[in-house]
Every structure is written in C-alpha cells, then in structure tokens.
N, C-alpha and C positions, 0 to 999 in steps of 0.2 A: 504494500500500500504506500502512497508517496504520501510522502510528509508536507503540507503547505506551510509558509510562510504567509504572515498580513499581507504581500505587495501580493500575495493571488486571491483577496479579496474574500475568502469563503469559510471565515469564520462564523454565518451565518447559515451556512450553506449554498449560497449563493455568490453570482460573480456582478453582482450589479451592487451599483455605490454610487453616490451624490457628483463624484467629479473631483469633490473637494479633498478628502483625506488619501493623499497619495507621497509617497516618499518622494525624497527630490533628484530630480535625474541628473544633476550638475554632480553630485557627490561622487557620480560615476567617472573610472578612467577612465581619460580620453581614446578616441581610436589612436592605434600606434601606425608607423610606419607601412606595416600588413595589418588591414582590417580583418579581423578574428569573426568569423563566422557562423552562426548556425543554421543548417536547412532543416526545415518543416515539410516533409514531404519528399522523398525520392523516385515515387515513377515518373512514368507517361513523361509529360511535359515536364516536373519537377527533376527528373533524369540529367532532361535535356540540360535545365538550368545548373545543378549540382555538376555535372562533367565542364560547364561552359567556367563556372568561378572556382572549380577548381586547375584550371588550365591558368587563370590571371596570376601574374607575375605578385600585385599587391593585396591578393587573400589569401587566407590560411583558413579553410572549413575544417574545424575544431569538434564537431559534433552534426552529425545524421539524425534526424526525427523522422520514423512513419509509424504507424499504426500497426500496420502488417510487417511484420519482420523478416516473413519471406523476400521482402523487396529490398533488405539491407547488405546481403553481402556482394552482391551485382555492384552496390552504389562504393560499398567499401571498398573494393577493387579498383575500381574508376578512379576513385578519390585518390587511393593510395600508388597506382599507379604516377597519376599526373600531377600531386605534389610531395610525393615522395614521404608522405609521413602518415600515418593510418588515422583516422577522428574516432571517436568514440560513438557510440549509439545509444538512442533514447530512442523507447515506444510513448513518452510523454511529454509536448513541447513545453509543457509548463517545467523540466528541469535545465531548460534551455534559459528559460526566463533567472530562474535561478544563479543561472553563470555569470558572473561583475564581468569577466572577462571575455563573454562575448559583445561582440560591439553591433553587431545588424544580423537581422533575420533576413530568409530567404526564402518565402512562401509559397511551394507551389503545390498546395492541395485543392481541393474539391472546391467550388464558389463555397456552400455552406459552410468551410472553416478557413474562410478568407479573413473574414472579422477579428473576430477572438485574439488570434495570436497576432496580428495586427495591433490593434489596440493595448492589448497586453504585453507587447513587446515597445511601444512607445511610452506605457507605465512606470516601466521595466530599464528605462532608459536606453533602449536599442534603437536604430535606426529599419527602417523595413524593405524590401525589394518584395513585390506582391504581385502576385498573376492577376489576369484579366479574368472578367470585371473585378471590378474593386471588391466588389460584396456580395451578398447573394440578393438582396433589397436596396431599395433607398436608402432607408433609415438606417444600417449598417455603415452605408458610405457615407453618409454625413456626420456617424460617430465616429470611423477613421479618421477622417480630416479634421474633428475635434479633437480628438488625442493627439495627432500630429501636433495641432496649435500649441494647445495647450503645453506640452511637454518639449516643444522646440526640434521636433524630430524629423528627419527625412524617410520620406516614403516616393518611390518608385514603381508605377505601374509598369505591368509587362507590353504594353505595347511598344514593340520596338520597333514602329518605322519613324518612331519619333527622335529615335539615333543615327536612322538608315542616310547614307548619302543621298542612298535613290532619292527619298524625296525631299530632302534639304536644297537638291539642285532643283528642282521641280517646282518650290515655293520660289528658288530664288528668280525660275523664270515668270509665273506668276503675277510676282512683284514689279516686273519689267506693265506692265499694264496690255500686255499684249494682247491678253484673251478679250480686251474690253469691259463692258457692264458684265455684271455676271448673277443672276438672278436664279440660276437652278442649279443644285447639284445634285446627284446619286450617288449609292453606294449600294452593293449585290453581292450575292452568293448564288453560283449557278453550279458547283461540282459534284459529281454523286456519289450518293452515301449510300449505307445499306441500311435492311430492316434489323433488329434486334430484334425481333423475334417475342415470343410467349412463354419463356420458359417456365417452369414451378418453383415455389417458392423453397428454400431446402436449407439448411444451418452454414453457417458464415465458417471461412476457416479457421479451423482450432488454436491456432495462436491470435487471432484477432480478439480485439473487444469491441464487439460490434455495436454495444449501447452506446463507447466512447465514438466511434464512427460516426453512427446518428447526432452521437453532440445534438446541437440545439432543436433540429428537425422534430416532427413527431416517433414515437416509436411504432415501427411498424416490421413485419416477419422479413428476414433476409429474403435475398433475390439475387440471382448473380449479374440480371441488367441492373438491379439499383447500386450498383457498387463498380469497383476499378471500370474503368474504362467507356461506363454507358450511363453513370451518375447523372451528367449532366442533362439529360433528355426525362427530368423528372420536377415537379415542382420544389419539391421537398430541398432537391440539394442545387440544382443547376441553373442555369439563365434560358439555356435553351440554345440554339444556333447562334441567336441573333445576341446573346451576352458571350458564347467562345470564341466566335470566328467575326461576327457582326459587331463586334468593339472594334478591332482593326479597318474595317471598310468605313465604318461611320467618325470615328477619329481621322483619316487623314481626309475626310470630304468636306467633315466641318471643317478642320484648318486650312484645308484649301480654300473654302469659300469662304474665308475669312480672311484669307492672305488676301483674293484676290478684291475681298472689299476694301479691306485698306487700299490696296493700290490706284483703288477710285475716289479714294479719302472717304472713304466710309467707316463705321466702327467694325468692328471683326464681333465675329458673331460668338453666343454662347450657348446657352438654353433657349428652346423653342417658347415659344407661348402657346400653342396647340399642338396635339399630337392626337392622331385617328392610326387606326390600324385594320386589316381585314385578314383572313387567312384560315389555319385550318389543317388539322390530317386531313388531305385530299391526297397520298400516295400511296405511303405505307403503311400497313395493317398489323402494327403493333403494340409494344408498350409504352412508347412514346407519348410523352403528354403533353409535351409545347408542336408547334406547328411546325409542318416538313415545308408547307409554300405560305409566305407572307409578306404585304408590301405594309408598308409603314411610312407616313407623311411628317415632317415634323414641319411645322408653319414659322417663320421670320419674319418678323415688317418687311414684305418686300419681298421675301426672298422662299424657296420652299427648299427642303432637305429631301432626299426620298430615298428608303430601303428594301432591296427587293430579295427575296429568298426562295431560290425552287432547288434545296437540297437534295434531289433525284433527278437532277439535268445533267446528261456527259456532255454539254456543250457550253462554249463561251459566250461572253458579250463582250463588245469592243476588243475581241479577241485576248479577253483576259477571264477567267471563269470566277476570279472573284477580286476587286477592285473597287475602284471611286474616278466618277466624272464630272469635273464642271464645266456646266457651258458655258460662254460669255456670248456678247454680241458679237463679236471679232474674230473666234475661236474659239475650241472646245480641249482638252487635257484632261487624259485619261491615264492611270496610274496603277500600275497593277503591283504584283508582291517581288517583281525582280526586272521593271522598265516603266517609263512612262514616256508617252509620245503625246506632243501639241501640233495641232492641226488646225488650219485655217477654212475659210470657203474653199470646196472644191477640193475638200481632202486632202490640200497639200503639207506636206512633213513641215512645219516650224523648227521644231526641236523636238532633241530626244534626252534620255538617260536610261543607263541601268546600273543593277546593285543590285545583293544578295540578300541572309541573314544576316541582321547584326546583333542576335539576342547576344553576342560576347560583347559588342559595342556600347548597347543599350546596360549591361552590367558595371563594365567598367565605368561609364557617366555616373552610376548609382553609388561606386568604392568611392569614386574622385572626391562626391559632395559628401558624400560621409568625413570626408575628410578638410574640406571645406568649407563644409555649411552652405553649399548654394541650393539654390534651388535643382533637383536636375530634370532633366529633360522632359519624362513624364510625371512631374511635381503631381501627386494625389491631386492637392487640394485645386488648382489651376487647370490641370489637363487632364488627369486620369478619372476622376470622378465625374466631370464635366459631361467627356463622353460615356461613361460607364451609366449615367443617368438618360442618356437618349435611350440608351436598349434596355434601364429596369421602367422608364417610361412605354417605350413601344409596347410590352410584354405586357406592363398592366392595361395599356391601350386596348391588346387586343382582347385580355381576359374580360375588361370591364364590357367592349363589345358597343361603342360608343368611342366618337371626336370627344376631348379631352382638352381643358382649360391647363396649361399650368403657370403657374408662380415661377418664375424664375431665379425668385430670392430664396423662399421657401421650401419649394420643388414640394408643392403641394398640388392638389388637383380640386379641379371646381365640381364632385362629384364623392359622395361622403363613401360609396362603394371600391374604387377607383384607391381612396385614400387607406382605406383600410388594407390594399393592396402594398401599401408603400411599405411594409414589414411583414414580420408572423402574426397570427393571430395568437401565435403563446410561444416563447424560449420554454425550453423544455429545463430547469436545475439540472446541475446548477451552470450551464452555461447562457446565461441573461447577460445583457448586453450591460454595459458600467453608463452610467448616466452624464452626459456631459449638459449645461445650458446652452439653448440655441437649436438642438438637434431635434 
C-alpha cells in the first residue's frame, strides 16, 4: 500500500482542496544542467515520447510510471539502451510526485488521466510535457492552466507542428499577405480506420489495477476495446477522433487563420463564439461511441472555422488525407503532416515546404523553458488549451445535438444541457479534481 504525504491531498480521502493550502514550489531544487525526468505512461504514443527524451542530450528519465507493468521492460531497455543508465519503475505516478528531484513530468497516458498528474505534478513543483488534448473535459483544462498559474509552472502540449519547421515556414509565408483577405479555413481527417469490433467483457490483466485505470471515470466490467489501444473511442476515457488526431488539424488552421488575419491587421483569432456540429456512426458497427463521420463549424466575427471527419475514407483531400486549409481572396494554402503548398488562381504553385516529425523538436523547446522559464511553444494556457477546447467544444456540440453559444472568456455554453457536458457528472474518490478560483 503507498504511503501518502499532505502534498497528495487525501487525508480526507479525497484529492480535491480549496486551491489555497498547498506547499511552496520555490522550496524546490532548481532544474540542473540535465532536466531529471519522470514519464507517466510508456506505451503506444507515451513509447514514442519516452524513447524521443531519452535520446536528448539535456534529460536524464530517472523513473518509468504505467499501470501495466507488462509495458515496463520494453521501455527499460529503450531507456537504458539510449542513455546509458537504467530508471527505476513505478506502477504509481503519485511516487513520482514524491521525488524533490524530479524536475518535469512526461505525460502520455489515456485523455482520462491527463489531468490528475498534470495538476499534481504542478503542486508538486514539476514542470509538465502533456499529450493531446489537454484533458478529457473542459473543466479539467481550465484547472490545468490554473495550476500552471498559480504555481509558476511550464506545461507543454503535445502538439508538435507547433515546433515543426514545416509550418513555421508556412506562417512565415502567410505573413507575406499573399493569400489576401482570408475569411474560411478547414481542417479534416479522411484516413481509414478499422472496426473494433464487439468483443465480451472478461477480467483485466492480472498484474493491473484496473479500479486505479478507471481512476476518475465510472466503474464499469473490463473490456479489452475499453483499454490499451481503443480507450479513446469511448466517453468514459477518450475525446474521440476529433480530441486525438483532430487537435493537430484544428491547431495549425486556427493559427493559420490567424496568422493570416494579422497580416491584414486584423486580430488573430481565439475561441469561437458559436459552435454547431452534425455526424454520427454512419460506418462502423461497433463499440465505438463518438462519431466515425463528423463536420463541425466553429463561427468568428467574420470569419468561419470548419472540421471534417470521415475516419473510413482510403482517400485524400487536397491531396493530403489529413490536414488544414485557408483560403484567402488571392490564394489558398494547404498544409499537411510533412509539406504544405500555396496556390494562387489557376492553380498555380506560389510556394512550397516540407518537414517531418519533430515530437524530439517539440520536446526539446519543452527541456529549454524548463530551464528558462519561457513560455514554450505549445504554452497550455495560450495554445494548447485554446485549441484543445475547439474539439471538447465540437464533441459537446454534437452530443448536445444543437448550434451552440459560447463565452469565450468563460468557455461556457448558452445551453444548461451543453454545460453540464463541460465535465463528469461525478469524479469517482478519491480522484476529484483540486479546486482552483476562476475554473
């Protein structure tokens, strides 16, 4: 049984608190010359990440967290492999929280336990690097970006085309005012997936704690699509398409069409004030609970945003199968995951670029300001929530089934059904959300 500590809050049994009684994060040593480490999570995509900051010359990953510890010695290897020195392992991030001498987390578990160690790791005095979306809710990500505040701490979304050259060059041509007024933008997923199927419900694996898995969600009988690898295609734990894959597409469409208002001296855009949604299983015939085809409008003074999803198309659009377009008067620029090409009337090439992965690029901006203090590239509170909140808006759009008012300040909705959307209807104890003002 783990031993807690006050800074884990659950001396009540509970992990929810006023905001106010929290230890002070400055007491902590500073990051050193090698940012000291802990990952939260090593499959699937958290894999990725764990082999990527153990390859950086200025980290040192000190400690492995999964739940499943079948997944730890794959990760051990990798790790020890490419920094030469072996970390230690935890089935429990709260002994991560524990270590003075870790300096930042490294988040890449399920949306549902996005929050939690987030937050708690900003209590905790660490710095965080977080997978996309921010949270499994709204109200989750606007208590990350509370905790951030509050405790002075750097957090990094995983969207990394916001590291990528690809479209660093791409805004810089933008900015050139080339494309003209620019009044529509899109952003799509057209790649095929498959069914997940119906399988029976049957006992989780024997080393797991499957209650701790569920964490905050409801309790409900194991399932092998509710867990590794198909989580996210569930209410319970995931965003759905359009919060894993549809962060990235609606992130660089907003900043493009925001780049390209500034270049008309316009303000760059943020939050929508309406958001409508339509969609639907209209493909596959299975366990899936968020929608395989769905388009999503989000409304600007002026200006419209739009999402399109047909997760069972082997075909492209704009010759990219998942991407972002704005049009202007002038010309149109189109942006996909490794080129973007700008085109005038009559189809002809403007400009181009290309560019790869930079989840090492996107990592490294996140060690620098750990070390800095700057803001970095995908800042929570400025860029990564920002867009994390178009796709937990579009979702509640479509569940609510109704155009949708929102606040922009607030990120509230003019619909009392809509709003109750913006979180759980219960934290399950003791993983409750810690209470900050404003949130």
């Amino acid at each position: 049984m783990l031993t807690l500590n006050r800074r884990h809050f659950l001396a009540s049994g509970a992990l929810s608190l006023s905001g106010g009684a929290l230890f002070a994060s400055e007491a902590l040593a500073q990051p050193s010359e090698r940012v000291r480490v802990g990952c939260v999570g090593v499959g699937g995509r958290a894999g990725a990440l764990v082999r990527a900051c153990a390859a950086l010359r200025e980290v040192e990953i000190v400690a492995l967290c999964d739940l499943d510890p079948g997944r730890l010695p794959q990760a051990l290897e990798a790790v020890e492999k490419l920094q030469g020195r072996r970390p230690r392992t935890e089935t429990d991030f709260r002994r991560l929280l524990d270590d003075r001498t870790i300096d930042a987390l490294v988040v890449g578990t399920p949306d549902h336990w996005h929050a939690l160690p987030t937050i708690l790791g900003c209590m905790a005095g660490k710095d965080v690097y977080v997978e996309k979306p921010d949270a499994h809710n709204i109200v989750e990500g606007r208590t990350m970006v509370a905790a951030a505040k509050k405790h002075g701490r750097i957090i990094q979304l995983g969207t990394q085309a916001r590291t990528s050259e690809r479209t660093r060059t791409a805004m810089e041509f933008i900015r050139t005012g080339a494309l003209g007024k620019c009044r529509f933008a899109k952003a799509w997923e057209s790649s095929k997936q498959g069914s997940i199927g119906r399988p029976p419900d049957g006992d989780p694996p024997p080393d797991v704690d499957y209650d701790f898995w569920l964490g905050s969600a409801p309790k409900r009988p194991f399932n092998p699509r509710r867990f590794h690898g198909n989580w996210r295609w569930f209410f319970d734990y995931g965003t759905g398409d359009l919060g894993n894959d549809g962060v990235h597409r609606l992130d660089v469409a907003r900043w493009a069409l925001g780049v390209a208002a500034e270049a008309q001296g316009e303000p760059a855009i943020g939050l929508p004030t309406a958001v409508s949604a339509a969609g639907g299983k209209f493909y596959f015939d299975d366990m899936q609970e968020w929608p395989d085809t769905l388009q999503v409008t989000y409304e600007y003074p002026g200006k419209l945003l739009t999402y399109e999803m047909r997760v069972w198309a082997p075909y492209s659009y704009h010759g990219e199968e998942e991407g972002a377009v704005v049009y202007g008067d002038r010309g149109y620029i189109v942006i996909g995951n490794s080129r973007w090409r700008a085109y005038e009337r009559g189809e002809r090439l403007l400009a181009e670029g290309k560019g790869g992965d930079t989840t090492a690029e996107h990592l490294h901006n996140f060690f620098e300001c750990v070390k800095t203090r700057r803001r970095p590239n995908a800042d929570l509170e400025t860029v990564g929530h920002v867009s994390s909140v178009l796709c937990h808006a579009g979702n509640v759009a479509w569940r609510a089934g109704k155009r949708l008012t929102l606040d922009p300040h607030t990120e509230r909705f003019d619909d009392s059904g809509a709003n109750a959307l913006r979180t759980r209807p219960e934290y399950r104890k003791p993983w409750t959300l810690p209470r900050f003002p404003g949130v």
